[in-house]
N, CA, C and O of each residue as an XYZ file, in Angstrom:
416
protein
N     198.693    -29.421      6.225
C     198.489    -28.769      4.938
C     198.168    -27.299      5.207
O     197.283    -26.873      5.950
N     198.971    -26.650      4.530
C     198.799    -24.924      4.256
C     197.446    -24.531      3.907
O     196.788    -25.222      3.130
N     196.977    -23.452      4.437
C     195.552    -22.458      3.924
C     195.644    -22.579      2.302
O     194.625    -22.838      1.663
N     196.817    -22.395      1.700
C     196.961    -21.830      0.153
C     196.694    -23.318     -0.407
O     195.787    -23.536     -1.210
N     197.586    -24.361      0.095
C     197.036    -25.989     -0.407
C     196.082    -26.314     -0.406
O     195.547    -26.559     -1.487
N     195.420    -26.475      0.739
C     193.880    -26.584      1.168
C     192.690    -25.984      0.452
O     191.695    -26.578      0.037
N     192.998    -24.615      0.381
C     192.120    -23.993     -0.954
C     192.542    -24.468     -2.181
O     191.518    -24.354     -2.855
N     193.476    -24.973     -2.970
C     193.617    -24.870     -4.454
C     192.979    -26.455     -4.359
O     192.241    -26.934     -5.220
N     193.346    -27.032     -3.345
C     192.827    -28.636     -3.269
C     191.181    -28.784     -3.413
O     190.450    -29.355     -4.222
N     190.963    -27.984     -2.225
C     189.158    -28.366     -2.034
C     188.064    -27.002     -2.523
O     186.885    -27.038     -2.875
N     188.974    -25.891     -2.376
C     188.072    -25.051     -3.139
C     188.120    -23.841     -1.917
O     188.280    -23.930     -0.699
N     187.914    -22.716     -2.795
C     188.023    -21.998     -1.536
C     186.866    -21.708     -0.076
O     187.152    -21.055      0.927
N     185.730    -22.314     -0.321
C     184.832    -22.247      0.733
C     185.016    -23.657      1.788
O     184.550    -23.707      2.926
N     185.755    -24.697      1.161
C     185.432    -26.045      1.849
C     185.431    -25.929      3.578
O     184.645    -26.610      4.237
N     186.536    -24.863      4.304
C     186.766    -25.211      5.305
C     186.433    -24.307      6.107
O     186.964    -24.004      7.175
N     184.790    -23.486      5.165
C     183.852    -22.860      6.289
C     182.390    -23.086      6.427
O     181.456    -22.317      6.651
N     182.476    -24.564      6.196
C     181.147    -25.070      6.046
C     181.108    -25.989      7.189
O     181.779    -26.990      7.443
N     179.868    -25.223      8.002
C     179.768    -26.582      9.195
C     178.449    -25.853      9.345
O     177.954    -24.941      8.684
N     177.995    -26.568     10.485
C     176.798    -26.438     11.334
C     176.988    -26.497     13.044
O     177.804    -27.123     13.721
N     175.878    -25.569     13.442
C     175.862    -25.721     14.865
C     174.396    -26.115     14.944
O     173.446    -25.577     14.375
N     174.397    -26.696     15.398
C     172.829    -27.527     15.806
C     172.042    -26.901     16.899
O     172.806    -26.373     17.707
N     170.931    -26.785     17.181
C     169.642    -26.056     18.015
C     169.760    -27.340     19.089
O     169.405    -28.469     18.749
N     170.311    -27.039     20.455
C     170.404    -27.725     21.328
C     168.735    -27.337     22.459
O     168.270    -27.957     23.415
N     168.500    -26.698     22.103
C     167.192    -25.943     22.739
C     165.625    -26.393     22.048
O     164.802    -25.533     22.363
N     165.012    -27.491     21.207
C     164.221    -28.226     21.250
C     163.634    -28.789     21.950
O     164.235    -29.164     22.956
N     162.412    -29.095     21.839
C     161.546    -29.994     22.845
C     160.370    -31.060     22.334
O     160.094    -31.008     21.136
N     160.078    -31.456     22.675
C     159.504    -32.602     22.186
C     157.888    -31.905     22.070
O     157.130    -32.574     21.368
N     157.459    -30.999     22.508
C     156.474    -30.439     21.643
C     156.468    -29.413     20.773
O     155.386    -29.107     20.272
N     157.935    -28.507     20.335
C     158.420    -28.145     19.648
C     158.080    -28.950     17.980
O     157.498    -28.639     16.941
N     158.823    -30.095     18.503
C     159.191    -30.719     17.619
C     157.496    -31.507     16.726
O     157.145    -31.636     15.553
N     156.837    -31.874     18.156
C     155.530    -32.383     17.406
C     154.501    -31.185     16.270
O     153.838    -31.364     15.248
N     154.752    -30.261     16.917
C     154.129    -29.246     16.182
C     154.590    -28.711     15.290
O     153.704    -28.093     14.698
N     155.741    -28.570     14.737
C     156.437    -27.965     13.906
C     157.169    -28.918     13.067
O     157.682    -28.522     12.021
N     157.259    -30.099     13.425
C     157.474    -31.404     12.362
C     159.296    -30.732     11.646
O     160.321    -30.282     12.158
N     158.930    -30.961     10.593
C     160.335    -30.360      9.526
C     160.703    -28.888      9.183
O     161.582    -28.506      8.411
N     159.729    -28.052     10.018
C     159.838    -26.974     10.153
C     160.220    -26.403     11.341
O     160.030    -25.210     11.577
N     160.845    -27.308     12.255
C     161.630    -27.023     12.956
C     162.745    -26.224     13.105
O     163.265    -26.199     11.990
N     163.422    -25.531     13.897
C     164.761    -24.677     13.665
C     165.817    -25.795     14.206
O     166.036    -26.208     15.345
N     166.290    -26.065     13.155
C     167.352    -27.543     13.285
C     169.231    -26.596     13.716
O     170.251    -27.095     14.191
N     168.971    -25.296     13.315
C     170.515    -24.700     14.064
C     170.869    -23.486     12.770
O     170.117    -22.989     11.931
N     172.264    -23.293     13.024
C     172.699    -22.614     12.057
C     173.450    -23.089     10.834
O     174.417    -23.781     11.152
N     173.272    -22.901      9.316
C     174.413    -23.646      8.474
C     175.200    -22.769      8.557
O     174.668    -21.683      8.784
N     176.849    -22.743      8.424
C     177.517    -21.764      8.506
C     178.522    -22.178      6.582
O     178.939    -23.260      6.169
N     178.557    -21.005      6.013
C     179.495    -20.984      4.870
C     179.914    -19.521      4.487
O     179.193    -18.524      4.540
N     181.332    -19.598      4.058
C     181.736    -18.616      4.187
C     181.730    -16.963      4.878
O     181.746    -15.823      4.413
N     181.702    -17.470      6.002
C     181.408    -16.701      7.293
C     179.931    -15.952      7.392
O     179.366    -15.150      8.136
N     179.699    -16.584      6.381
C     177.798    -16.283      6.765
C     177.266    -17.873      7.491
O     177.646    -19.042      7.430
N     176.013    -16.990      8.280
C     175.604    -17.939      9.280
C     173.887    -17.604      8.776
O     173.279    -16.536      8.708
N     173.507    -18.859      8.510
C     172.133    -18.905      8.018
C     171.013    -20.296      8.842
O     171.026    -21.523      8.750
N     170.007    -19.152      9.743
C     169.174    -20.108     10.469
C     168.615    -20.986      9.594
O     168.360    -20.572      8.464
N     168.265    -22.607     10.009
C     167.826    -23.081      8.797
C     166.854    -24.408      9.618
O     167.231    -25.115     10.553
N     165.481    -24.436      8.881
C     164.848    -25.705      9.619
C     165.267    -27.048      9.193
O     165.944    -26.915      8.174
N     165.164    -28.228      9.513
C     165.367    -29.476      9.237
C     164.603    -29.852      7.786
O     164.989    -30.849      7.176
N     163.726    -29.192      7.357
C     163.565    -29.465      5.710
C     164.565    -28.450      5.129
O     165.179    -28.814      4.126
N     164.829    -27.125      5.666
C     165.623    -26.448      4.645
C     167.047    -26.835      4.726
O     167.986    -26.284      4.150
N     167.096    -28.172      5.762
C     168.580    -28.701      5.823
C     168.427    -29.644      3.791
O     168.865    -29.519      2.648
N     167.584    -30.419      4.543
C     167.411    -31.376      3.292
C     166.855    -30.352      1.826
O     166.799    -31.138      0.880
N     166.631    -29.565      1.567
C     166.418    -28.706      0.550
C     167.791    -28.250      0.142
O     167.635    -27.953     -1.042
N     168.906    -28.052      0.418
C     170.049    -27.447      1.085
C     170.673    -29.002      0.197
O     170.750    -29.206     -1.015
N     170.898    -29.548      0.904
C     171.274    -30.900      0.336
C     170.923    -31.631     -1.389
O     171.604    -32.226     -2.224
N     169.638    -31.226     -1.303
C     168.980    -31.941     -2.771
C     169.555    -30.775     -3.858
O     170.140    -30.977     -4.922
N     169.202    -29.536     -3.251
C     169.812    -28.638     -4.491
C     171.319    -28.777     -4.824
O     171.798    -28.368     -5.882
N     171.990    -29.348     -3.902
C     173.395    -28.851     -4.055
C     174.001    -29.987     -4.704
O     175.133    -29.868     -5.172
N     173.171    -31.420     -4.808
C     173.213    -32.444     -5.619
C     173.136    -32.109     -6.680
O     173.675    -32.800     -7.544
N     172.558    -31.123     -6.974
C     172.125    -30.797     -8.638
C     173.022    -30.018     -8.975
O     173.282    -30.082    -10.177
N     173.635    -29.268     -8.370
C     174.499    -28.419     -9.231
C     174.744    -26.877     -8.648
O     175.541    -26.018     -9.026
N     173.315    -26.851     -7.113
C     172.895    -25.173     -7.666
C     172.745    -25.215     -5.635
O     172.026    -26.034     -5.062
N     173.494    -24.277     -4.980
C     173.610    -23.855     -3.511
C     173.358    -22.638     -3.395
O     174.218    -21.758     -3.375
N     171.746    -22.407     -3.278
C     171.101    -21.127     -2.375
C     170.987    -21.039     -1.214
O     170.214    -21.912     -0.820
N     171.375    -20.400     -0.388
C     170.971    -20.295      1.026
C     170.830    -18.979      1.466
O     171.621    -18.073      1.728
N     169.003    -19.176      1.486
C     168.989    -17.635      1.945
C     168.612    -16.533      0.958
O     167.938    -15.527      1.182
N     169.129    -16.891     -0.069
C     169.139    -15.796     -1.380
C     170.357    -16.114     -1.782
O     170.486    -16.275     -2.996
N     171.100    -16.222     -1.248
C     172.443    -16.140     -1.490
C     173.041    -17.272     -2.505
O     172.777    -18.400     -2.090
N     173.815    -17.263     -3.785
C     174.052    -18.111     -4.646
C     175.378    -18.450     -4.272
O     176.246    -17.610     -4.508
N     175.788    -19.806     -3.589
C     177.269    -19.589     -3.492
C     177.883    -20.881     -5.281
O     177.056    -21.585     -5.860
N     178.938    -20.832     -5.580
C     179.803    -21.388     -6.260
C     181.017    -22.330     -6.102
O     182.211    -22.032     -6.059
N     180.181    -24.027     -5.996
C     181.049    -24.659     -5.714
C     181.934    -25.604     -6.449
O     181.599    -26.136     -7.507
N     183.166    -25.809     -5.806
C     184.102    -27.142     -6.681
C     183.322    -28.341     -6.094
O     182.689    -28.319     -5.039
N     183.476    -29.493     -7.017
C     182.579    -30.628     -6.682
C     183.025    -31.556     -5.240
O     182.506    -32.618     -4.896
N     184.226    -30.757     -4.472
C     184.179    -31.246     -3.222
C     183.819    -30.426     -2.261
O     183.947    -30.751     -1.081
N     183.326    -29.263     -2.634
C     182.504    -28.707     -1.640
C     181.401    -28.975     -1.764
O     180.934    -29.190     -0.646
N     180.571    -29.110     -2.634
C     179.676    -29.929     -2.964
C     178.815    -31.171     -2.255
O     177.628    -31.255     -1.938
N     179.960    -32.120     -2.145
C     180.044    -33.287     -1.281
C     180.148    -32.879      0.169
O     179.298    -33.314      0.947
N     181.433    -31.817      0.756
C     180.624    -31.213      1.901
C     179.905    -30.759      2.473
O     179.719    -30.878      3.684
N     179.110    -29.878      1.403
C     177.855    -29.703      2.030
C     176.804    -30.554      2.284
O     176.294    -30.661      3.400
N     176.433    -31.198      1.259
C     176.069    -32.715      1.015
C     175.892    -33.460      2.958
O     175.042    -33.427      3.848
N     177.088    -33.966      2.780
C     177.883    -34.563      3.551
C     177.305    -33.500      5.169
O     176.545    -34.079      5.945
N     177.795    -31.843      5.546
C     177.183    -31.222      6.341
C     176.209    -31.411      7.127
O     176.096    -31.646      8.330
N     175.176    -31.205      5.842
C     173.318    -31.229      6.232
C     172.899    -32.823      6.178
O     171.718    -33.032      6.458
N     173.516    -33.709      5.932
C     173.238    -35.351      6.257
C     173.208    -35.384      7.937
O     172.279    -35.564      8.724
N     174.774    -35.105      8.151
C     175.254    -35.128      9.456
C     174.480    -34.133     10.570
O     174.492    -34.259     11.795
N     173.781    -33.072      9.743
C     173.643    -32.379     10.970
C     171.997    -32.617     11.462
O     171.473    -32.202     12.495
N     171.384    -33.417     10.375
C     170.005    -33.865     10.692
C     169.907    -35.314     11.814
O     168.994    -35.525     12.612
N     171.236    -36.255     11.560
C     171.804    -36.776     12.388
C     171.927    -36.369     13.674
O     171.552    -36.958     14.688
N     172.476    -35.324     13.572
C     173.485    -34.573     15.362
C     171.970    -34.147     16.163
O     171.585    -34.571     17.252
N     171.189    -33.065     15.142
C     169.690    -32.323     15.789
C     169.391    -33.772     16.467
O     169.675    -33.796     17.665
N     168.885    -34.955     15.948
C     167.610    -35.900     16.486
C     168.500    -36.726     17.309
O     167.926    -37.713     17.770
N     169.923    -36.589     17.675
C     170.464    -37.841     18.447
C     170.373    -36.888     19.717
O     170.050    -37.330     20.820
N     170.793    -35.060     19.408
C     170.774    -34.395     20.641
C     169.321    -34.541     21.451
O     169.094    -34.655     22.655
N     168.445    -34.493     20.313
C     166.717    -34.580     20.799
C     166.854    -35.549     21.662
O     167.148    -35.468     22.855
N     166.544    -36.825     20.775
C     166.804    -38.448     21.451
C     167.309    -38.041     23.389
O     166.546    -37.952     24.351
N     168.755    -37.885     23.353
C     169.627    -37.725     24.490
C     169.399    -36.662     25.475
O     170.015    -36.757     26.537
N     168.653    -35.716     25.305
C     167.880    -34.573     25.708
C     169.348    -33.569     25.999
O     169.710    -33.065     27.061
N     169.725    -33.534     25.215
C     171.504    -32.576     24.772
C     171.181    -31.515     24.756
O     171.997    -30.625     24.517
């Protein structure tokens, strides 16, 4: 599928939303800083925004509702970007604690 398909399909931000995860944690990192941890970077529309493991899930709950701040920043989504982001910050609270777990 074409760039021009792909956008009219999923919207034009869908296919710059990911995460890179904080491979550099430690297990007293983590005890002390709980959900305020630095869980990695969210990345959308070529902005890259540090974000802790609650502001993953903050990130998530707002964007259920209707409304994606990150940062300050108001982005505007179709309801399948939506679900990707959604979908993103699920996965990437996943990826942080399995890399922890595995010492990744």
């Amino acid at each position: 599928m074409n760039h021009e398909k792909m956008t009219k399909k999923y919207g034009p931000l869908f296919s710059t939303i990911d995460f890179e995860c904080n491979s550099q944690v430690t297990k007293q990192t983590l005890q002390a800083k709980g959900e305020n941890t630095y869980a990695g970077q969210f990345c959308i529309a070529g902005n890259k925004f540090n974000v802790s493991l609650r502001e993953l899930s903050d990130i998530a709950e707002a964007t259920l509702q209707g409304k994606c701040v990150i940062a300050g920043q108001k982005f505007d989504l179709t309801p399948v970007e939506q679900d990707r982001i959604v979908e993103t910050c699920t996965l990437a609270r996943q990826v942080f604690f399995q890399r922890y777990r595995f010492g990744m």
